[in-house]
C-alpha positions as CSV (number, residue, x, y, z in Angstrom):
1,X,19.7,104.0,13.8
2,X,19.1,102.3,17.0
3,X,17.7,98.6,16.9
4,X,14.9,99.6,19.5
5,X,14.0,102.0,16.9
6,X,11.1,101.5,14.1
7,X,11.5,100.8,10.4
8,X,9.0,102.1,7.9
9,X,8.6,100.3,4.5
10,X,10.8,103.0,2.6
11,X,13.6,102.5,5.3
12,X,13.7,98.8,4.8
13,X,13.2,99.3,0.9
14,X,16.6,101.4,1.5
15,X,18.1,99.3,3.4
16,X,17.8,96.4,0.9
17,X,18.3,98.1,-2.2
18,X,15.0,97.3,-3.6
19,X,11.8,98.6,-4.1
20,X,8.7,98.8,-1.8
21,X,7.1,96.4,-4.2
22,X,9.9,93.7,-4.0
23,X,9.5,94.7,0.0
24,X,6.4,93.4,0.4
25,X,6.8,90.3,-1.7
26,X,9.6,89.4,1.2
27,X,7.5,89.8,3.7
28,X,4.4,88.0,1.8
29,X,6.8,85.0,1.2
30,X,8.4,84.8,4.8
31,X,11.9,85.9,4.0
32,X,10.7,89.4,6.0
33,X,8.6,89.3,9.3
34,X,5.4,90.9,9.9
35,X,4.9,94.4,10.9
36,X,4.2,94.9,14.4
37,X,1.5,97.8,14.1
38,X,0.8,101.0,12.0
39,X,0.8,104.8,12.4
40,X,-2.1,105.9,10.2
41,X,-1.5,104.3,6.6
42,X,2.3,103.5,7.5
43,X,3.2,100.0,8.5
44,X,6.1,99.8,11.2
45,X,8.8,96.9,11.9
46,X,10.9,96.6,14.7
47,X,14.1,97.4,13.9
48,X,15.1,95.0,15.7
49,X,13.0,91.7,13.6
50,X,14.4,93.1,10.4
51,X,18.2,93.1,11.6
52,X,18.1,89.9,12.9
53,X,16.2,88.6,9.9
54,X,19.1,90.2,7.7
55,X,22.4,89.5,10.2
56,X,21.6,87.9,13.2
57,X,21.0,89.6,16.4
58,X,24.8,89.5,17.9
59,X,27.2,91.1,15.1
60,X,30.2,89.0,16.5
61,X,28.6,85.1,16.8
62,X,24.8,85.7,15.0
63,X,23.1,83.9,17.8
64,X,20.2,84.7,18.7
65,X,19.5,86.0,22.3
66,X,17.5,83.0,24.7
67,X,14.6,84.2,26.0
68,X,13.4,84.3,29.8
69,X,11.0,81.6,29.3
70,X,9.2,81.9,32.5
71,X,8.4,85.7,31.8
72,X,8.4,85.2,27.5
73,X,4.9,86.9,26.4
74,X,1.8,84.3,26.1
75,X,0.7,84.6,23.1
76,X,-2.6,86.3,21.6
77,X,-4.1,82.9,21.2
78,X,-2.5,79.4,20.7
79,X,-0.4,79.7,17.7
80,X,-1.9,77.6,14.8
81,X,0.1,74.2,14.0
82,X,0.8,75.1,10.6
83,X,3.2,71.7,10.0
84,X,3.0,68.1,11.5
85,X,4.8,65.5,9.7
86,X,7.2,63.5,8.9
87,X,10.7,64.7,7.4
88,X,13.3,62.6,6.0
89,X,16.6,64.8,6.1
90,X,18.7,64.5,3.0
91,X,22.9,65.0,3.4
92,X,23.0,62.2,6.8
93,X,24.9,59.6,6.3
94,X,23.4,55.9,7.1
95,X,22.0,53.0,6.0
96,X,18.2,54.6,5.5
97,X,18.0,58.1,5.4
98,X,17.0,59.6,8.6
99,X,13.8,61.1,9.3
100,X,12.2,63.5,12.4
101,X,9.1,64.2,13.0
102,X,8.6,68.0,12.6
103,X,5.7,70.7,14.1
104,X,6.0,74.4,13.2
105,X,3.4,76.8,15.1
106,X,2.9,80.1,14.0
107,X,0.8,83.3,15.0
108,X,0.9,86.7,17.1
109,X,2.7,87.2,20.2
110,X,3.4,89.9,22.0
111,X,2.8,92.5,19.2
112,X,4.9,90.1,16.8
113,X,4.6,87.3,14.8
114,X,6.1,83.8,16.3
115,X,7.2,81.0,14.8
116,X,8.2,77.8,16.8
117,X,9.6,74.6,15.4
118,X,9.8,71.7,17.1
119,X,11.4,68.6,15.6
120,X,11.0,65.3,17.2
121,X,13.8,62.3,17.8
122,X,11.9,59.6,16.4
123,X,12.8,55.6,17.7
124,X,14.0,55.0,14.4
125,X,17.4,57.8,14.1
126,X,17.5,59.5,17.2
127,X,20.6,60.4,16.9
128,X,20.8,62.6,14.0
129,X,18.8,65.5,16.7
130,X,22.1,65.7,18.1
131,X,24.9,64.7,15.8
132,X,23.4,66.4,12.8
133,X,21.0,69.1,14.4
134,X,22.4,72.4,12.0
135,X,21.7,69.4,9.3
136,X,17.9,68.7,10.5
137,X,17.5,72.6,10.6
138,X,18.2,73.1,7.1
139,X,15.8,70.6,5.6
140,X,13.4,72.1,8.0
141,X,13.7,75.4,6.7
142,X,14.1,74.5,3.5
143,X,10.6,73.0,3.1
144,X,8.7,74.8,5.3
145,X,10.2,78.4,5.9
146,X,11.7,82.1,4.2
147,X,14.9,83.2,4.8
148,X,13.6,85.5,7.8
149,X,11.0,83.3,9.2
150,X,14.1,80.6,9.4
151,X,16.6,83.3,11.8
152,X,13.9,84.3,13.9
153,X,12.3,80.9,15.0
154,X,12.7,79.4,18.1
155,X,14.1,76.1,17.9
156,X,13.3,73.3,20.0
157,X,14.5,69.6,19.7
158,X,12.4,67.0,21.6
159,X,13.2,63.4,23.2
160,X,10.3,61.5,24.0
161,X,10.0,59.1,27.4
162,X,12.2,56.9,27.2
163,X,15.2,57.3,25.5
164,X,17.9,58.0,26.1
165,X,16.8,58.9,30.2
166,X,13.2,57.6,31.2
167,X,11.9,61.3,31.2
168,X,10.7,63.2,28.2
169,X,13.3,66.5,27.2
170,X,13.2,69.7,25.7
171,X,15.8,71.3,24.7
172,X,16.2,74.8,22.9
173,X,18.5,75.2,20.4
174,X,20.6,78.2,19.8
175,X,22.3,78.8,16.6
176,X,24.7,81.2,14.9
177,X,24.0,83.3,12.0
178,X,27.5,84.1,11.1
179,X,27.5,87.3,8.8
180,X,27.8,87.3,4.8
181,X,30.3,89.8,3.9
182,X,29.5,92.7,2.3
183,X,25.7,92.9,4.5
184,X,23.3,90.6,5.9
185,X,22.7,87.0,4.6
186,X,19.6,88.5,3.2
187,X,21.3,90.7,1.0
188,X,23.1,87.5,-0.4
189,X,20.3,85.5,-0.6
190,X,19.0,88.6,-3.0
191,X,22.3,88.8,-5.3
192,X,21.6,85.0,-6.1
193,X,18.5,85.8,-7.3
194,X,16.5,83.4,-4.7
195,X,13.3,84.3,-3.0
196,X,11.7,81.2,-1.3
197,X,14.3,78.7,-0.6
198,X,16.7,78.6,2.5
199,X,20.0,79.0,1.2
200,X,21.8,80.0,4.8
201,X,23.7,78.1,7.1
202,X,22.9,77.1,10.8
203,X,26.2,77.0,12.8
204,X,27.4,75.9,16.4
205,X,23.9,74.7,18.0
206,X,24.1,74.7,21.7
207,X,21.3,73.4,23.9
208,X,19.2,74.4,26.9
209,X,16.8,72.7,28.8
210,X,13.5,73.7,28.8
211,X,10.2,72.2,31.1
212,X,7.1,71.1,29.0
213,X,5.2,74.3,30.7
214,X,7.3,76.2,29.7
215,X,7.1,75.3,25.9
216,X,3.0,75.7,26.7
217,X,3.3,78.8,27.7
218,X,5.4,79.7,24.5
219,X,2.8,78.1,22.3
220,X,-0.4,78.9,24.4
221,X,-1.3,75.5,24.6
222,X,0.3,72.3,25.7
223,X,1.5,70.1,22.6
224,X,1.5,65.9,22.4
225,X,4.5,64.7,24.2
226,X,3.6,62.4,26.5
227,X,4.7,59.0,23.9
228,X,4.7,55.6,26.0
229,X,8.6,54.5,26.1
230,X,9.3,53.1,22.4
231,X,6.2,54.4,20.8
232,X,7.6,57.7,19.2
233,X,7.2,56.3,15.7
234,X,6.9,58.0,12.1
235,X,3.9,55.4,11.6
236,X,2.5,56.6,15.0
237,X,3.1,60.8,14.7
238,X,1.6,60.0,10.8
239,X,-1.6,58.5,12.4
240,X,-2.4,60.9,15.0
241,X,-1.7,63.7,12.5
242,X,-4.5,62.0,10.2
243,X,-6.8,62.6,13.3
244,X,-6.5,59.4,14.7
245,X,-6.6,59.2,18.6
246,X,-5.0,56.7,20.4
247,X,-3.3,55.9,17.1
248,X,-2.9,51.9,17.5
249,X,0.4,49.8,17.7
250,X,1.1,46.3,17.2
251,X,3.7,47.0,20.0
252,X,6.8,44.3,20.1
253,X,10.1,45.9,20.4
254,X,11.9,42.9,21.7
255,X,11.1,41.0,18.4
256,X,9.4,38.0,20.6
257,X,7.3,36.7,17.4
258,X,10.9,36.6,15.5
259,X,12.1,34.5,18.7
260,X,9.2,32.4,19.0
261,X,9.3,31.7,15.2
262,X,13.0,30.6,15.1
263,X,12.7,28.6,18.3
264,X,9.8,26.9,16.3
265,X,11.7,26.4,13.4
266,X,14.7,24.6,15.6
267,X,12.4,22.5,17.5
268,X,10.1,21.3,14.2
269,X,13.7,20.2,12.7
270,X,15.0,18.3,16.1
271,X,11.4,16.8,16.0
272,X,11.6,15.4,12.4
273,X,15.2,14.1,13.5
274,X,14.5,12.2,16.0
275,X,11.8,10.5,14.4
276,X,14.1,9.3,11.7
277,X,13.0,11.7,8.8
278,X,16.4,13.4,8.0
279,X,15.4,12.3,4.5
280,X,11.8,13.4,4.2
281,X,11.5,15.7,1.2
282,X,11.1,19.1,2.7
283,X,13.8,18.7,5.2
284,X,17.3,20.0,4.1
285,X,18.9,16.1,4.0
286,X,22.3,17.8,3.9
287,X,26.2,15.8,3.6
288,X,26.5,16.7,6.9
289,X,23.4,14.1,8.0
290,X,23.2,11.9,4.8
291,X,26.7,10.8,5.2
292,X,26.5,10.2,9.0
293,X,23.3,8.4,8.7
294,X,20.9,8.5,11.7
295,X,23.9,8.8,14.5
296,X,24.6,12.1,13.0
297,X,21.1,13.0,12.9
298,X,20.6,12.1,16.8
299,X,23.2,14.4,17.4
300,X,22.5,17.2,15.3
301,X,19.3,16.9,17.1
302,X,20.9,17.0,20.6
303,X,22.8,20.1,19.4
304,X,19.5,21.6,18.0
305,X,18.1,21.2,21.8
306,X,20.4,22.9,23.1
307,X,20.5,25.8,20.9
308,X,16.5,26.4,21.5
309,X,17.4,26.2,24.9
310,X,20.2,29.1,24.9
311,X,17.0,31.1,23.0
312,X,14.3,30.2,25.3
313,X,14.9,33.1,28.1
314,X,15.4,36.2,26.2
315,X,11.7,34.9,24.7
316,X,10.2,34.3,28.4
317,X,11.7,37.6,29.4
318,X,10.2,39.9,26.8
319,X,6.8,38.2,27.2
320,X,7.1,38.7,31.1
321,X,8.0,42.2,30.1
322,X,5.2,42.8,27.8
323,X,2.9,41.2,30.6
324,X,4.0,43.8,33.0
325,X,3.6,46.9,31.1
326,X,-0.3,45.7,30.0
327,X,-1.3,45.4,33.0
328,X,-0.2,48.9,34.3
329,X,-1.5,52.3,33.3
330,X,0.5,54.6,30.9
331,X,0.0,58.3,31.1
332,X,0.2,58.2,27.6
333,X,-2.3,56.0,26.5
334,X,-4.3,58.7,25.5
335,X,-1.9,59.3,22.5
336,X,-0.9,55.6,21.8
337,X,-2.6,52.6,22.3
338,X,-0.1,49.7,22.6
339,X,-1.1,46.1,22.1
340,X,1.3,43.8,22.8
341,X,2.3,40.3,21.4
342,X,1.6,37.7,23.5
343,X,2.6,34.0,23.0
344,X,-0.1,31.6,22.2
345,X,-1.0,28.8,24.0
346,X,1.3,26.3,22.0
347,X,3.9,28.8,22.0
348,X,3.7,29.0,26.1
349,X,4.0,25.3,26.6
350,X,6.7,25.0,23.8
351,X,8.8,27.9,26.2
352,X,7.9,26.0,29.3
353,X,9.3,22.8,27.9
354,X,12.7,23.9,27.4
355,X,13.1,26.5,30.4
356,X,12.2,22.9,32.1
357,X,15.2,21.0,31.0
358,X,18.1,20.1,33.7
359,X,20.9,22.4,34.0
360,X,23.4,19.7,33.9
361,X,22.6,19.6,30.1
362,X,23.9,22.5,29.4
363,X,27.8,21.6,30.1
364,X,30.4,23.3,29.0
365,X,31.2,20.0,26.5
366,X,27.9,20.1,25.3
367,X,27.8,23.7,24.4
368,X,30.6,23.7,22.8
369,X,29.5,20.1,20.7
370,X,25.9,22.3,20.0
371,X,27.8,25.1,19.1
372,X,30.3,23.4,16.6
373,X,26.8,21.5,15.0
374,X,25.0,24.9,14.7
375,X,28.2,26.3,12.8
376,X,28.2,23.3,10.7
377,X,24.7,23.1,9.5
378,X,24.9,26.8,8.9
379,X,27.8,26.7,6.8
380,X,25.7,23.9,4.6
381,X,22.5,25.9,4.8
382,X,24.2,28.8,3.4
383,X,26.1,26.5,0.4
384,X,22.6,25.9,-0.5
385,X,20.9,29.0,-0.7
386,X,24.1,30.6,-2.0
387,X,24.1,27.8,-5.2
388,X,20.1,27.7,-5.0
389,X,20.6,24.1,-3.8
390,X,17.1,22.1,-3.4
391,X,17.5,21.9,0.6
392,X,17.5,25.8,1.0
393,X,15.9,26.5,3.9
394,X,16.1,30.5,4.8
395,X,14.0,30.2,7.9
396,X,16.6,27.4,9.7
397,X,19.3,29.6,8.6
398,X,17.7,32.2,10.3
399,X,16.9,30.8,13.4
400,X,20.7,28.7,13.5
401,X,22.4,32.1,13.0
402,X,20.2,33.9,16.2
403,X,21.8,30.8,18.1
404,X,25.3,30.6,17.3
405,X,26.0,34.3,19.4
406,X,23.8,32.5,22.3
407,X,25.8,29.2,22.6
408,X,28.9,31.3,22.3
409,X,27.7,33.8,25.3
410,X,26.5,30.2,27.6
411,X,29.8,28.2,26.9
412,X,32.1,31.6,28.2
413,X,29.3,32.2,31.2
414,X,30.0,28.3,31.8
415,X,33.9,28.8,31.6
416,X,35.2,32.7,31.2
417,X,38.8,31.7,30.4
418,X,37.7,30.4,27.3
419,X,38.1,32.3,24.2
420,X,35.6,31.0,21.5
421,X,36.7,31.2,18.1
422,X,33.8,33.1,16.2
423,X,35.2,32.4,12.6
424,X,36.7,35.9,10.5
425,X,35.4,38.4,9.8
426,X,34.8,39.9,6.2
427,X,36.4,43.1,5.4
428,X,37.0,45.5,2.4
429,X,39.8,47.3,2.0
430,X,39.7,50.6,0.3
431,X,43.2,52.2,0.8
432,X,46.1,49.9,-0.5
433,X,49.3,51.1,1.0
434,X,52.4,48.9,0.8
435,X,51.2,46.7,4.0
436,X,48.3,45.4,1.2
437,X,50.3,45.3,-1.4
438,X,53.0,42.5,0.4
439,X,49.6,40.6,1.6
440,X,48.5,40.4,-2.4
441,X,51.6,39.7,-3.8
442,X,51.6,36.2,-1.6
443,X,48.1,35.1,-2.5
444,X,47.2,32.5,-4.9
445,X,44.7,33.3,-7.6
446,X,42.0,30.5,-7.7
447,X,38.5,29.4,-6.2
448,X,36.5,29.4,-4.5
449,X,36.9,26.0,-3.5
450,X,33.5,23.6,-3.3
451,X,31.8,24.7,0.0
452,X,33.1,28.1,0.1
453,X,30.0,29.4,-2.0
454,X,28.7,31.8,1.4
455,X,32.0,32.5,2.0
456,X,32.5,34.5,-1.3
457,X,28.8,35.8,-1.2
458,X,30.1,37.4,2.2
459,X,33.0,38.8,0.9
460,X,31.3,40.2,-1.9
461,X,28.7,41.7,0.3
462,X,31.4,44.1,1.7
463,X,32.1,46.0,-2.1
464,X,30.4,48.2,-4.3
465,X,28.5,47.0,-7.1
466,X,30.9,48.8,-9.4
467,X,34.0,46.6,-7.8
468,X,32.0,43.0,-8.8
469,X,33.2,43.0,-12.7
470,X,36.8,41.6,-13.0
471,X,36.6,40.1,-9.4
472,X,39.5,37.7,-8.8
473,X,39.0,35.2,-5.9
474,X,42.4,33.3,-4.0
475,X,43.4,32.3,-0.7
476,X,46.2,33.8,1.3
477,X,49.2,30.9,2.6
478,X,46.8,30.6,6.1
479,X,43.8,29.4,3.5
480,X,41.7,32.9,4.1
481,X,39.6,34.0,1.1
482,X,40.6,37.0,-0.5
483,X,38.4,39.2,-3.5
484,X,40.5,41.6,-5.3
485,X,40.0,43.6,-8.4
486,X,43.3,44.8,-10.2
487,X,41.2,47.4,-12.0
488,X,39.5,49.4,-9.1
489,X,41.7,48.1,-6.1
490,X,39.1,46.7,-4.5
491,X,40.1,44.6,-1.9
492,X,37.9,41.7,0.4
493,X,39.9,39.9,3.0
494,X,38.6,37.6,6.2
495,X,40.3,38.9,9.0
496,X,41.3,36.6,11.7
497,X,40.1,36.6,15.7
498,X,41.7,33.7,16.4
499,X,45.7,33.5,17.7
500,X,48.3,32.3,15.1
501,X,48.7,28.6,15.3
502,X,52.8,29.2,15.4
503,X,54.0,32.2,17.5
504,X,55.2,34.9,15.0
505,X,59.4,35.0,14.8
506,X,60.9,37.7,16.5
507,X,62.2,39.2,13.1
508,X,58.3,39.5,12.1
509,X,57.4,43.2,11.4
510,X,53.6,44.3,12.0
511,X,52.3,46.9,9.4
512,X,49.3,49.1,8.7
513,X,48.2,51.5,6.2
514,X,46.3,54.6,7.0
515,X,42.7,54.3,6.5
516,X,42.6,50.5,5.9
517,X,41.6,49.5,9.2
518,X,44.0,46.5,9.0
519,X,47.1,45.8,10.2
520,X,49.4,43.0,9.0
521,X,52.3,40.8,10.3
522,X,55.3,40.0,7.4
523,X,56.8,37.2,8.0
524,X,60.6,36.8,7.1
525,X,60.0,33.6,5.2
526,X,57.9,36.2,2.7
527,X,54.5,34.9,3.6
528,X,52.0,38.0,5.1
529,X,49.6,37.3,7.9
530,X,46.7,39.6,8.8
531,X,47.0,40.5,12.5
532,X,44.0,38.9,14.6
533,X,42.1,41.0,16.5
534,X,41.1,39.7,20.4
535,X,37.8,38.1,19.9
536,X,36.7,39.2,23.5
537,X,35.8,42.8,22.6
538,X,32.9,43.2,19.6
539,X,34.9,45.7,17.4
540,X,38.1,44.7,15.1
541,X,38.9,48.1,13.1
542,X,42.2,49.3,14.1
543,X,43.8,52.4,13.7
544,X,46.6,54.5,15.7
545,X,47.1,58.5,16.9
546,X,44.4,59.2,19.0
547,X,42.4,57.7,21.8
548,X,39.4,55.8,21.0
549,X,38.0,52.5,20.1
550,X,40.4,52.0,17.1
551,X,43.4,52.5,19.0
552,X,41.9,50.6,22.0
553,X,41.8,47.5,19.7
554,X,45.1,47.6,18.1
555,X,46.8,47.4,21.2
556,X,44.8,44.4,22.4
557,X,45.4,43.0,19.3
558,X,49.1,43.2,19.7
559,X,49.0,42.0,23.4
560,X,46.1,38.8,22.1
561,X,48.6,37.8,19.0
562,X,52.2,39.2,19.2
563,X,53.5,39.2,22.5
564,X,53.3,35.4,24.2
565,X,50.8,34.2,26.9
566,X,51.8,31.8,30.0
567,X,48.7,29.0,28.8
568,X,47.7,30.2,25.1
569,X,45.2,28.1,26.2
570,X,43.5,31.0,28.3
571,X,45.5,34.2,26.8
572,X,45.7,37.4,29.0
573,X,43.9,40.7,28.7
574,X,45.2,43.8,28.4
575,X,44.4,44.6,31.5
576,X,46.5,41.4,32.8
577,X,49.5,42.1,31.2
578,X,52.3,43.1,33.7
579,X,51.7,46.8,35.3
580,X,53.0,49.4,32.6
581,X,52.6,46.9,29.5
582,X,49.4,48.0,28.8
583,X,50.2,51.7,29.3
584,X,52.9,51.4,27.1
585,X,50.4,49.7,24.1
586,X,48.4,52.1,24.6
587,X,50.8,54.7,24.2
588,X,52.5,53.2,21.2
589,X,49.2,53.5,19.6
590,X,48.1,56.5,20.6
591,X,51.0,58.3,20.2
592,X,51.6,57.1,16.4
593,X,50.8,60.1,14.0
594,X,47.4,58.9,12.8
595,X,48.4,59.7,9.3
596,X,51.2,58.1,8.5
597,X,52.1,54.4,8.0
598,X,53.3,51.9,11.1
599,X,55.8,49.3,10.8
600,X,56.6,47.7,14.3
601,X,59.2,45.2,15.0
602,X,57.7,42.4,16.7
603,X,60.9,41.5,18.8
604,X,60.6,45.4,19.8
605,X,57.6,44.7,21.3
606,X,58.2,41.3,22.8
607,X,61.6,43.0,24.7
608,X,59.9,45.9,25.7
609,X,57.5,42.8,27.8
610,X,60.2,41.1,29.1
611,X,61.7,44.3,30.2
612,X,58.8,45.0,32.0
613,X,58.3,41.6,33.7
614,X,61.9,42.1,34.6
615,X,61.1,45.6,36.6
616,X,58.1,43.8,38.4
């Protein structure tokens, strides 16, 4: 039977291997459309809607033809918003499950019944739209639709103003039904005994832009879309679905009362220090003051200063920003009103203060001096909330750890060639391949040592729950924490960014294990080193046989730590290295079957340089 043909109820009753009555619960339920007319008592289906609703509409992908949308039939009336809310999408991956913000239209069009969903990229996991559409598609239609309404939807993902391109996009999305063998996917869906829930699979979405009148004219009426940038919100989609309109936002995206707070915090505890109170019950009267007595104090303060001044124009430049955007006219304040944080009056003259104070201050000595007191009083600050220790003070360690990134970012503005030592980093270790297995065998099982209290809690932070019972703690022969437990292999290690203090011996071998994101250096006098990573570039997983980030940072970990520098004072890039060194770390990474373990001579590496400078 041709598909531009007509289906009575008996034919589709046939078709299915059912009865009428079973028939008509499908298409009561969704998992069937509607009929598109009668002839007398007889209701009549496109063929057409019920093979797509059972197959998909192209036997060799399943996808769905894309309409002509400029010449797609208006509907009868604007279809009926049948669904507006809030969705969090089970099966993603991430810290907080991801959520959209879903609409789903229904009614009659063009002598059929249309259904439209719309699903929304909301500021808090855009991503997952893209990355996990056939994902976000599935929780949709397994909450809101039957088997047939689910294949014969237009799909539409949405991107409001703003992100990630100042203009708002549509986008249709095209997927593929594949075929269940042995029939259609409805026919499956029937064997297992189902008759509401979406049990199919979305497959290979591909995209196509579509203009906001053109989605009106699909609809019959033009739908909210016009968000002000950084407004598109599940707490502002939930209120104007309640019926609220402008729904209201305390609007401060650039966190400027979380500034102004920790710059208030710095400058209350350089105040009380330079008025000689660094033992005034409430202030944290720490070893690092009490033992220094009042000098100390004077230039903890000095240090403090500084590190409210690094934090003082990211503050003045958000409340500039919010300034702007009040006093100009959104085309979407009719959806969302947006009131701004603004500084108070105290706060102002506390900014202006510090914006005020001469450049020469801010030396590349004194930076550095502010920026080794900042690390110091956080490391003591963190002892005590780690041990409960009566000079806790969460809201200093706060603001001190927004500052130490700052000072870092002034001293290299002051002098690029320097490379700032930002302490390890904590890492677990889930695959233990021989590599890990030399690095344990050469640690010594104790601790932590007095002071090292945040250290373990950081550590710790990196394992499961289930890894904390039976912890052992030790330090590696370069004094680096280690946790370990010999009963689930779980393994915590503080990887270095800094160079080796001594060059590593020629006869030194670098290792990796797949899937560990560590490499390390065995030393021939049996101690085992973990290979820094450059602390120039923000990420420090490594990992070999492809191209991408990973890769990337092996090999300038191999250039920063293995092969020598003319000052080690100011070590080269990559990029600095003589023409075809960097090609050829590149392509020792890359080239590495991603699978299987590396062991790399470091006098291999260090000829294959000198080769190269010799060829210059």
């Amino acid at each position: 039977m041709s598909l531009d043909e007509l289906y009575t109820s008996p034919q589709i009753a046939k078709r299915l291997g059912v009865s009428r009555q079973r028939v008509d619960q499908l298409v009561e339920n969704g998992q069937l459309p509607r009929p598109v007319g009668r002839s007398g008592r007889t209701r009549m289906w496109r063929a057409a809607d019920i093979e797509l609703a059972l197959a998909g509409s192209d036997p060799s992908t399943g996808r769905p033809p894309t309409p002509d949308w400029d010449t797609v039939p208006a509907p009868d009336a604007p279809l009926r918003l049948a669904v507006d809310e809030v969705l969090t999408v089970p099966g993603v991956w991430s810290d907080e499950p991801p959520r959209v913000h879903v609409r789903i239209w229904r009614g009659p069009a063009g002598g059929t019944r249309r259904t439209v969903v719309l699903y929304g990229a909301l500021v808090e996991s855009h991503g997952i739209i893209v990355n996990f559409a056939e994902t976000v598609a599935r929780a949709i239609a397994a909450k809101h639709l039957g088997l047939g309404e689910a294949r014969s939807a237009w799909w539409f993902g949405f991107w409001p103003r703003g992100f990630p391109r100042p203009e708002l996009q549509i986008q249709y999305v095209s997927f593929a039904f594949p075929r269940a063998s042995g029939g259609g996917l409805l026919d499956t869906l029937l064997r297992r005994g189902s008759r509401d829930t979406w049990n199919g699979e979305f497959d290979s979405p591909v995209w196509q832009g579509v203009e906001p009148a053109q989605l009106t004219r699909v609809l019959g009426s033009a739908p909210d879309l016009n968000f002000p940038p950084g407004t598109y919100t599940a707490a502002v989609v939930t209120a104007l679905a309640s019926g609220q309109r402008p729904a209201v936002l305390a609007f401060d995206p650039h966190h400027l009362r979380t500034r102004l707070r920790r710059i208030g915090r710095l400058h209350a505890y350089r105040a009380a220090l330079l008025a000689g109170d660094d033992t005034r019950p409430g202030l944290p009267a720490l070893g690092l003051l009490a033992q220094g007595g009042h000098a100390a104090a004077a230039r903890t303060a000095e240090a403090l200063g500084i590190a409210v001044r690094v934090l003082v124009p990211d503050a003045l430049t958000a409340a500039d920003s919010y300034r702007r955007q009040a006093e100009t006219q959104d085309p979407g304040a009719d959806l969302v009103e947006r009131r701004f944080y603004q500084p108070t009056p105290d706060e102002n003259q506390l900014l202006t203060r510090y914006a005020n104070l001469p450049e020469r201050a801010l030396s590349t000595g004194a930076v550095h001096r502010a920026l080794t007191h900042v690390r110091a009083l956080a490391g003591a600050l963190a002892d005590q909330a780690e041990t409960g220790g009566a000079h806790a003070d969460a809201d200093l360690g706060d603001a001190l750890a927004a500052a130490e990134p700052e000072l870092v970012s002034t001293r290299h503005l002051l002098d690029p060639t320097l490379v700032d030592d930002p302490g390890p980093a904590p890492h677990a270790i889930s695959t233990l391949g021989e590599a890990e297995q030399a690095y344990l065998a050469t640690v010594s099982w104790w601790g932590p040592a007095a002071g090292d209290a945040h250290r373990a809690a950081a550590l710790r932070g990196h394992l499961w729950e289930k890894d904390l019972e039976g912890l052992r703690t030790g330090y590696d022969p370069f004094g680096r924490l280690v946790l370990h437990n010999p009963a689930t292999g779980a393994l915590a290690v503080e990887r270095p960014r800094t160079r080796p203090a001594a060059p590593y011996p020629d006869d030194a071998e670098i290792a990796a294990t797949p899937g560990s994101m560590t490499a390390f250096v065995l030393l021939p006098d049996g101690r085992c080193d973990i290979l820094p990573t450059d602390p120039r570039y923000t990420h420090d997983d490594v990992t070999w046989g492809y191209g991408g980030t990973g890769p990337e940072i092996l090999a300038r970990a191999l250039s920063f730590a293995v092969l020598p520098h003319p000052d080690p004072e100011h070590p080269l890039t990559l990029e600095d290295r003589a023409p075809g060194m960097d090609a050829y770390l590149t392509d020792l990474v890359t080239s590495h079957p991603q699978h299987e373990p590396l062991r790399w001579g470091v006098g291999a590496l260090r000829g294959q340089q000198r080769g190269t400078q010799t060829h210059r």
